[in-house]
C-alpha distance (Angstrom), angle and dihedral (degrees) to the residues before:
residue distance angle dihedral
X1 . . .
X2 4.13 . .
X3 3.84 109.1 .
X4 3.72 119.7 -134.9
X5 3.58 98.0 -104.7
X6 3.50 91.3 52.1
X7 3.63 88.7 46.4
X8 4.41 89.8 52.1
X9 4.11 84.3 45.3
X10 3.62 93.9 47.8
X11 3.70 85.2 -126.7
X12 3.95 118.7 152.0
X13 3.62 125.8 -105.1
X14 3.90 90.7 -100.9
X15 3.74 91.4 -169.0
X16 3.72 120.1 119.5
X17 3.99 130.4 -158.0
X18 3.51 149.9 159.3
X19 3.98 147.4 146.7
X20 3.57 138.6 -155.4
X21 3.90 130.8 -163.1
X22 4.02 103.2 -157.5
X23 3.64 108.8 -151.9
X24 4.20 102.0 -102.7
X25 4.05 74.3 67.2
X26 4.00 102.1 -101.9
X27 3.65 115.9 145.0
X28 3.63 127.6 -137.4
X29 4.02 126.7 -162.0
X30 4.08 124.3 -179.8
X31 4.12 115.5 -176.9
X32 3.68 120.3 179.3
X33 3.75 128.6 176.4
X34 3.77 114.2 -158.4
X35 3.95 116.2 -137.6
X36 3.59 111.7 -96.5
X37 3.86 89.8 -130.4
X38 3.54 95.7 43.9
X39 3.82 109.8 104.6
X40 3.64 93.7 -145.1
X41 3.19 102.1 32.5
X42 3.56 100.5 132.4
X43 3.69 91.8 56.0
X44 4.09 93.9 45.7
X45 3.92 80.0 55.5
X46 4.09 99.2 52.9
X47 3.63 87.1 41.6
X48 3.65 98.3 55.9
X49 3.85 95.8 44.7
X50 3.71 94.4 47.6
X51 4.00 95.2 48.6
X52 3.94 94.2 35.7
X53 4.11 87.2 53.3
X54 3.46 96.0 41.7
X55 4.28 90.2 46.6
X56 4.32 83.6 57.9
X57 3.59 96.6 46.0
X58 3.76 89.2 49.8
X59 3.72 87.6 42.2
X60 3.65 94.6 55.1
X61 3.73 101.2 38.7
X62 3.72 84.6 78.1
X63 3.70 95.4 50.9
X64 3.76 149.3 -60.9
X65 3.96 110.6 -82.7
X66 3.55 104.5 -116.0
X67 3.80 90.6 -147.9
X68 3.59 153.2 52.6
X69 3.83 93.8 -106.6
X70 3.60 88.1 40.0
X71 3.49 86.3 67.5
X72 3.58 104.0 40.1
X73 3.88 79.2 49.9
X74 3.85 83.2 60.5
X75 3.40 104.6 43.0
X76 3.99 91.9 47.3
X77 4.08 89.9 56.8
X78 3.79 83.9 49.7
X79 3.93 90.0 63.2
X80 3.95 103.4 33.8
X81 4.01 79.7 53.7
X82 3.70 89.6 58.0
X83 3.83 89.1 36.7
X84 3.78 85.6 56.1
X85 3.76 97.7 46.9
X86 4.21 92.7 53.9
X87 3.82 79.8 57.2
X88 4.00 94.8 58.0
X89 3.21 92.2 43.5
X90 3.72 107.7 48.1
X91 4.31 84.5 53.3
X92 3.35 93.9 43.8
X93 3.93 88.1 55.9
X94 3.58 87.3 28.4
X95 3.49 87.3 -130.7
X96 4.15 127.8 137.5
X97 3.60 118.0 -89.7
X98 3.65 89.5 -117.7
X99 3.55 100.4 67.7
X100 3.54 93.5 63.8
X101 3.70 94.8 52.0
X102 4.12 122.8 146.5
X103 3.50 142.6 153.4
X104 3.71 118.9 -111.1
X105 3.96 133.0 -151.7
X106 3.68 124.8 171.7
X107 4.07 134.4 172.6
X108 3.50 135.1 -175.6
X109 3.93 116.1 -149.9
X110 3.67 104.4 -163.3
X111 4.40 116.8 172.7
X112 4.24 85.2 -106.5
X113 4.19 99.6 25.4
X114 3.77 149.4 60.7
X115 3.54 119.3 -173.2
X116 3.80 124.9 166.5
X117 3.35 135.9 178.7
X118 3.83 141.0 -169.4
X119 4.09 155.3 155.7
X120 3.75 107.2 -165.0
X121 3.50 144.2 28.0
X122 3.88 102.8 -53.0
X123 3.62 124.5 115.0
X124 3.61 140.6 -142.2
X125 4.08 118.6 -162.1
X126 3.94 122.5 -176.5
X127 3.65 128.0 -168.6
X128 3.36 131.7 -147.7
X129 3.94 138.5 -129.8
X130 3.93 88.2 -102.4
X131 4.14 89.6 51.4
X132 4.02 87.5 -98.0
X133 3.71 110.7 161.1
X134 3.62 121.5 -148.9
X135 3.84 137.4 -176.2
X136 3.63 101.5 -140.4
X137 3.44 96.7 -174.6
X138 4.06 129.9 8.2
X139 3.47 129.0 -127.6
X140 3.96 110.8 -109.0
X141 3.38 124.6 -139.3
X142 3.96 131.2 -175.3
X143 3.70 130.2 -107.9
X144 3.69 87.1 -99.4
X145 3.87 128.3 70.6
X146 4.24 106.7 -97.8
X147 4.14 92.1 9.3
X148 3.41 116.2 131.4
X149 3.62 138.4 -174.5
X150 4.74 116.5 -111.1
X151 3.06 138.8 -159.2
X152 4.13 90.0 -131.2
X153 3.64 85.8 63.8
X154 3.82 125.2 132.1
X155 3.45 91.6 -125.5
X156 3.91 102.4 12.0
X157 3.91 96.0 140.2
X158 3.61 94.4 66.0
X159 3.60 82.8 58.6
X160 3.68 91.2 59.3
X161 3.86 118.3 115.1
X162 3.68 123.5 -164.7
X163 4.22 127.3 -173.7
X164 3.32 106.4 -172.4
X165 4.14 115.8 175.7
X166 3.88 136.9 164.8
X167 3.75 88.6 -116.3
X168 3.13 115.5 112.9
X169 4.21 105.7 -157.2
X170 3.71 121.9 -140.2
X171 3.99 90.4 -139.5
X172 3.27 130.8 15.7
X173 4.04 130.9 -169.3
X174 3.98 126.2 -168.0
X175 3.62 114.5 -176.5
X176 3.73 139.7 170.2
X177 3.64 128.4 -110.3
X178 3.59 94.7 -92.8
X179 3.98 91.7 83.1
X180 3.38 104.8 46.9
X181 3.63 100.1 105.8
X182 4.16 86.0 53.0
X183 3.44 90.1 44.7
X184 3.64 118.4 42.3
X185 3.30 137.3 36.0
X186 3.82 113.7 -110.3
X187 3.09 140.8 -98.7
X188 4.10 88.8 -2.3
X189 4.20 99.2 52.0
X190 3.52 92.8 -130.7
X191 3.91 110.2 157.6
X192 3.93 112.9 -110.4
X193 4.12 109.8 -126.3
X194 3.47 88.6 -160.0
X195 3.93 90.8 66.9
X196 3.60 99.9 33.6
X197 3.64 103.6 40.1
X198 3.98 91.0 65.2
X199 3.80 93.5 48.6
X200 3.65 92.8 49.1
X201 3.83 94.5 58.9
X202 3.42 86.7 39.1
X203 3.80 94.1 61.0
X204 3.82 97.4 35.9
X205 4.17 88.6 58.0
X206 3.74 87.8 47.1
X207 3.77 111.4 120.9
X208 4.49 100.2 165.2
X209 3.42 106.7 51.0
X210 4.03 86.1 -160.5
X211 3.79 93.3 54.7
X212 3.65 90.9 39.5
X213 3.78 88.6 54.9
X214 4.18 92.1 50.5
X215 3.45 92.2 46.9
X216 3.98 90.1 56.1
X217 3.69 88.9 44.3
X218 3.75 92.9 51.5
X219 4.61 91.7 49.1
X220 3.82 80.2 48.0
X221 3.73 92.8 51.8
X222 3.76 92.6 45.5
X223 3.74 133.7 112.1
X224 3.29 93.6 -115.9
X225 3.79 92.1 58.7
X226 3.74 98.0 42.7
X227 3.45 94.0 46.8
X228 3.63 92.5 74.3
X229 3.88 100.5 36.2
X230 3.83 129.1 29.2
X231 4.24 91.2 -169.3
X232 3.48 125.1 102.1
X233 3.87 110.5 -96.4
X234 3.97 143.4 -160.3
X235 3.61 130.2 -172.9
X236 4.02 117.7 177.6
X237 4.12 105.4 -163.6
X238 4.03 113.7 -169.4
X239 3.73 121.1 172.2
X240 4.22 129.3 -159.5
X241 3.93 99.0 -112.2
X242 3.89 120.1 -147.8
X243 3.45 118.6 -73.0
């Protein structure tokens, strides 16, 4: 969803997202938020999504990882993929690698896993059966006030961070940096109830994905989201349906 201030610059929405459901039922997510001062960012942030989904599909088409480093394993391909495709597209253009640059946060909801990766400041919070909320992996943030961690980065994969657990959540949210003021409580991370709790009912009584998916667009859109934050912002919501 386009922030306000992009909307007064005439900037893009250079937000990125997507989400697969493979047919043995796992669920894939990919966010990326493109650098405000990259000049392609909005590009950099398809490109990473698309490649970084396509990497886990691939990945799991050959099998589930039994393991936790199987996982990781997984998740890791998933970002050098992305990695990779920034580099094709910055020669095709014959552009610098910088100007496509993005953050990147993927999960993998599987019916016995949870793995999550990320470089940047995204987030990803699960819930449990109980209505347990859990950051599964923080947003990072640089030494420096407003620095943040990209993909284009020299050495971006040893920025990567992957939680991967053999709990399956009942929800799970990933959202952009955008809504992390509405969503977790500063300066610890801890996820806000009051924001989640809504959207999880919301999502469970969902019965048209499409409608469902207008309806978040139009609470995103709302004054009383861009009120509290000007930046463009994503938020992917995915519930465990009865079985």
């Amino acid at each position: 969803m386009q922030g306000t201030s992009h909307q007064e610059k005439g900037v893009p929405c250079q937000d990125a997202h997507s989400y697969r459901v493979l047919p043995g039922g796992e669920l894939l997510i990919a966010v990326a938020d493109g650098a405000g001062s990259a000049e392609r960012a909005e590009a950099g942030a398809n490109e990473a999504v698309a490649q970084a989904l396509a990497a886990l599909a691939a990945g799991l088409a050959q099998g589930a990882p039994a393991d936790e480093a199987g996982w990781r394993q997984l998740i890791a391909s998933a970002f050098q993929a992305g990695r990779a495709g920034l580099e094709r597209l910055a020669g095709a253009e014959e552009a610098p690698l910088r100007a496509f640059a993005t953050t990147l946060t993927c999960a993998v909801a599987t019916a016995g896993w949870l793995a999550v990766g990320q470089i940047g400041d995204g987030a990803a919070v699960a819930v449990d059966a109980t209505g347990e909320l859990h950051l599964v992996v923080q947003p990072q943030r640089g030494e420096y006030a407003n620095e943040a961690y990209f993909l284009t980065m020299l050495d971006a994969l040893d920025y990567l961070v992957v939680c991967a657990e053999p709990r399956p959540p009942a929800g799970l949210a990933v959202l952009s940096d955008g809504l992390l003021r509405l969503a977790l409580k500063l300066p610890g991370y801890e996820p806000h109830p009051p924001f989640f709790r809504p959207l999880w009912e919301f999502a469970a009584e969902a019965e048209d994905e499409r409608r469902a998916a207008e309806q978040l667009a139009a609470f995103l859109a709302s004054g009383r989201v861009c009120s509290r934050t000007d930046d463009d912002k994503t938020l992917v919501l995915a519930v465990r349906g009865e079985t």
